[in-house]
C-alpha positions as CSV (number, residue, x, y, z in Angstrom):
1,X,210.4,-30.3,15.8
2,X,208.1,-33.2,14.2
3,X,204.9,-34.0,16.5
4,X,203.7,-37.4,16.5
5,X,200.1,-38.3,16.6
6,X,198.9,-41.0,19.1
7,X,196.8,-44.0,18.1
8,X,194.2,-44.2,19.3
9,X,193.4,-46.7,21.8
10,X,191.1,-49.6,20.7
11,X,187.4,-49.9,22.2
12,X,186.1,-53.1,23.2
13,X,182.1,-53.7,22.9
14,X,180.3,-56.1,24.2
15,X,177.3,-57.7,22.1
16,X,174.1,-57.5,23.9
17,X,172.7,-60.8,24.1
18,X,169.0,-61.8,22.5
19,X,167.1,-62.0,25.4
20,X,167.4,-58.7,26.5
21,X,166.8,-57.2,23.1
22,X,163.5,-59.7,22.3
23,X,161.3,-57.7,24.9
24,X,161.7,-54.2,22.6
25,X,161.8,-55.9,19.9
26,X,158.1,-57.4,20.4
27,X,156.9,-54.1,22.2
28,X,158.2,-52.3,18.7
29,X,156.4,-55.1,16.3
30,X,153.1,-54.9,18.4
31,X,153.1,-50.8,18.4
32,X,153.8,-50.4,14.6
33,X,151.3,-53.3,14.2
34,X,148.5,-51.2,15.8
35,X,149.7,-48.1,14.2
36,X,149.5,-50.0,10.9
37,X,145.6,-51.3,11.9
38,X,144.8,-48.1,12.4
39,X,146.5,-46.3,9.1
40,X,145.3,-48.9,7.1
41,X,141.8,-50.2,8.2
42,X,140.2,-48.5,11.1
43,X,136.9,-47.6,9.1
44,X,133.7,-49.5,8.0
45,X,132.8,-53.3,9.5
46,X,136.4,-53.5,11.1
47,X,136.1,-50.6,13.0
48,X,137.0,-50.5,16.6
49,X,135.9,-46.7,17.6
50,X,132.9,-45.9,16.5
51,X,132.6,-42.5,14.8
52,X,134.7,-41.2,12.1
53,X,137.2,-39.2,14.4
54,X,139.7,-42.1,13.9
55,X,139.4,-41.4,10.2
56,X,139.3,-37.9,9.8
57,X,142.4,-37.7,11.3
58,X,144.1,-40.0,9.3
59,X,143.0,-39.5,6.6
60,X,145.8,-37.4,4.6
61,X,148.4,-39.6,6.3
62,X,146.2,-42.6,4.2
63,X,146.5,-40.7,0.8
64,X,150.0,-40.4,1.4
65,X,150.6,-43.8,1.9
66,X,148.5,-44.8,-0.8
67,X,145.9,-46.9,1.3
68,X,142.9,-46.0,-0.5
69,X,139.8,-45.1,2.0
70,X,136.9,-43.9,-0.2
């Protein structure tokens, strides 16, 4: 007795259209944006929290990254 394997059926998808993609798209630019401010810069005359909590914190993730912070 030979078995035959069925095909399989082919799967339509439908594009999703621009503006319903721009909205995350933006959100996800401005959050890495603010995550970058804050790896990169958030000490000295540009700071926006005062204190050095912000940079304590970050501060391996800076080394790692090779933004230099002292």
């Amino acid at each position: 007795m030979t078995q035959q394997a069925a095909l399989p059926t082919p799967v339509s998808v439908a594009p999703i259209p621009l503006r319903e993609i721009a909205p995350w798209a933006a959100l996800v630019v401005l959050f890495s944006l603010v995550v970058l401010y804050f790896v990169s810069s958030e000490q000295g005359a540009t700071s926006l929290i005062s204190g050095a909590g912000v940079h304590e914190f970050l501060h391996d993730g800076r080394h790692l990254l090779g933004f230099p912070c002292h």
